[in-house]
Phi, psi and omega in degrees: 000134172290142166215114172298141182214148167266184213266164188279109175332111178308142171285160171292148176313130177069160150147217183250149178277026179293311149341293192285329185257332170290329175296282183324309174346268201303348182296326208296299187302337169279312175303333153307306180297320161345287195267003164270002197274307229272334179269342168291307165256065162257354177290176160195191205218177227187318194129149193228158157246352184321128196287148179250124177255357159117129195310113205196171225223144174256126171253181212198079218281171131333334215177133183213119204077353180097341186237308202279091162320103158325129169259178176239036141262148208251177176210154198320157157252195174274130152287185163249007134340293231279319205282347179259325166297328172298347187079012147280116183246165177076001177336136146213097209298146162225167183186148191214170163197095224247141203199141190277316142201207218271127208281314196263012193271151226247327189248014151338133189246166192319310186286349190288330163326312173287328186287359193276149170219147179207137184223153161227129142227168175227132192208192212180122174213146271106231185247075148309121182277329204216068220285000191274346202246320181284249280250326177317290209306315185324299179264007170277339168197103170293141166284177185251358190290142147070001190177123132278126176272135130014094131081217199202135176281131183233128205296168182204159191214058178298181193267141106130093184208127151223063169199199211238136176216176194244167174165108173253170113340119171223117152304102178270129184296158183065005170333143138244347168291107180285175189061072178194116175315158170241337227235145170210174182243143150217130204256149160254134163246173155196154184205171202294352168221346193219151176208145193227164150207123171258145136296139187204146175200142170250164172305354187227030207086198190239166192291144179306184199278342170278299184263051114291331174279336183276299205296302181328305171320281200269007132303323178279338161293351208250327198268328182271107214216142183264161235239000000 
């Protein structure tokens, strides 16, 4: 099975290559979230145990957590092909990609590399039918292009969290920047109107599988907003 993906975010023309190797960073980490995006919707639904708290919608602020900034390289959304083989009906896709800091600034200095954190999701909110088979389909069967998972996925339950998620480890393959992280974490939720899948990654690698599940958590309160 194929899975689509987009092309790696060209870095900006001129600047420090420090600049240049962070862009590419987040090209990756979008790129990565892409193609684990691309396995969630081959799934389909079924019936839920999720508690339904009432129909909401994911918006995708300027700003998320106090430090993570939009960028404006983007990364596919869901069609609405996509959003109805995923059990979602009535769809609608968001996606965001976020970086504590700014990727195209010219005058970046060498450390900054390391102190960065960056995440992207993508994500789809409607009518979910079967939000636990979305998130379940996510770690069943990877593609091997550009990325291996880790270990094994394991449900996580963080605090002021009420739907059901996931979280696995992921490598990405073929690296060639130095200093641009290989190691990344990615959590899926899903619940009765919205299903994500975030990507994370730090300048020195990536956050453990707990606090990769919490930071997931507390996006998704600040992103999830009722309709």
């Amino acid at each position: 099975m194929s899975y689509g993906q987009p092309g790696m975010p060209m870095p900006p023309e001129g600047g420090s290559k420090t600049g240049k190797t962070i862009a590419i960073v987040v090209g990756s980490l979008a790129l990565v979230g892409a193609i684990i995006v691309a396995i969630v919707l081959s799934m389909g639904g079924g019936g839920s145990d999720v508690a339904d708290d009432g129909a909401h919608k994911i918006e995708t602020p300027p700003t998320v957590l106090g430090d993570y900034k939009k960028i404006d390289q983007g990364i596919k959304e869901m069609s609405a092909s996509e959003m109805e083989n995923a059990g979602v009906s009535n769809g609608t896709a968001a996606s965001g990609n976020y970086n504590t800091i700014d990727p195209s600034d010219p005058n970046l200095d060498p450390s900054d590399l390391t102190s960065m954190k960056a995440l992207a999701l993508i994500g789809a909110y409607g009518e979910v039918d079967d939000p636990e088979a979305a998130v379940d389909s996510v770690f069943e069967d990877p593609p091997t292009e550009n990325m291996e998972l880790v270990g094994t996925a394991e449900e996580q339950s963080p605090s002021n969290f009420n739907g059901y998620m996931k979280c696995q480890a992921v490598k990405a393959t073929g690296q060639t920047v130095p200093g641009a992280p290989s190691d990344y974490q990615i959590c899926a939720w899903g619940d009765n109107s919205t299903i994500a899948v975030v990507t994370m990654a730090n300048g020195t690698g990536s956050p453990s599988i707990e606090e990769a599940a919490q930071l997931t958590a507390d996006v998704r309160e600040e992103v999830r907003k009722p309709v």
